[in-house]
N, C-alpha and C positions, 0 to 999 in steps of 0.2 A: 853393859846391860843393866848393871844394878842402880846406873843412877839415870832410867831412862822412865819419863814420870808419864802415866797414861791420864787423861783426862775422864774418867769413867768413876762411878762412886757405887760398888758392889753392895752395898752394907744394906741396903733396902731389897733386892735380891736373896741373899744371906739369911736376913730377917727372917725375911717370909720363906725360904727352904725349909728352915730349922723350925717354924712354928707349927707348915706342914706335917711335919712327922711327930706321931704318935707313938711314944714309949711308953710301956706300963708293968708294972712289975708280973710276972705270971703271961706274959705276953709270949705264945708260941714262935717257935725258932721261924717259923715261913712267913710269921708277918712280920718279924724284925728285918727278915731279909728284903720284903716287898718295899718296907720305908727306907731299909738301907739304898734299895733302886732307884727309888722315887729322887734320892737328894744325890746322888749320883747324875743322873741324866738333869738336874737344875745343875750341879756342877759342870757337863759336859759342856751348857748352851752357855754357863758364864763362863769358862775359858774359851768356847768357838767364840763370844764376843769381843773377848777380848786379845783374842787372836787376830781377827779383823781390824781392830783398831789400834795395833801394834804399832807404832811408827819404826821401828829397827826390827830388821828382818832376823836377829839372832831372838827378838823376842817375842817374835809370831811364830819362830819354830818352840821356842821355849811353852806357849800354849797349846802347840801342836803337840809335844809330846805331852803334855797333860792330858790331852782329850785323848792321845791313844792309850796311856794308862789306865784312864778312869773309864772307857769301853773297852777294855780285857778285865776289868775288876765288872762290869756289867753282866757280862757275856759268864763270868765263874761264879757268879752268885746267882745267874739265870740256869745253870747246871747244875747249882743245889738244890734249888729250887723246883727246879723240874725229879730231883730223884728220890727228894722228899714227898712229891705228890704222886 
């Protein structure tokens, strides 16, 4: 699995998530969480793609559990979220 090389170049992706999100100091806990979401679901769609484009099926599962980590890490800062407002 670890020497199984994908043809895909994430870093333009990456880029632009991280430039997306707005941190600033004095910045309330419920907009950190919203950007914390925001580069989460860009993380979800970059491993669903590259999930897809997995050639070894041990490393299309290996994306798959990334994408169900990072939607249960979704779905627990969508419940802070909500009992904060």
């Amino acid at each position: 699995m670890l020497e199984t090389w994908l043809q895909f170049s994430s870093d333009e992706i990456i880029d632009d998530a991280f430039q997306e999100v707005d941190l600033h100091l004095g910045m309330p806990p419920e907009e950190i969480i919203r950007n914390v979401l925001l580069l989460d679901t860009k993380l979800v769609k970059l491993y669903r793609d590259l999930a897809n484009s997995a050639p070894v099926p041990r490393v299309q599962e290996l994306f798959v559990d990334l994408i169900q980590m990072e939607e249960g890490k979704e779905h627990q800062y969508a419940r802070i979220l909500q009992e904060w407002e």
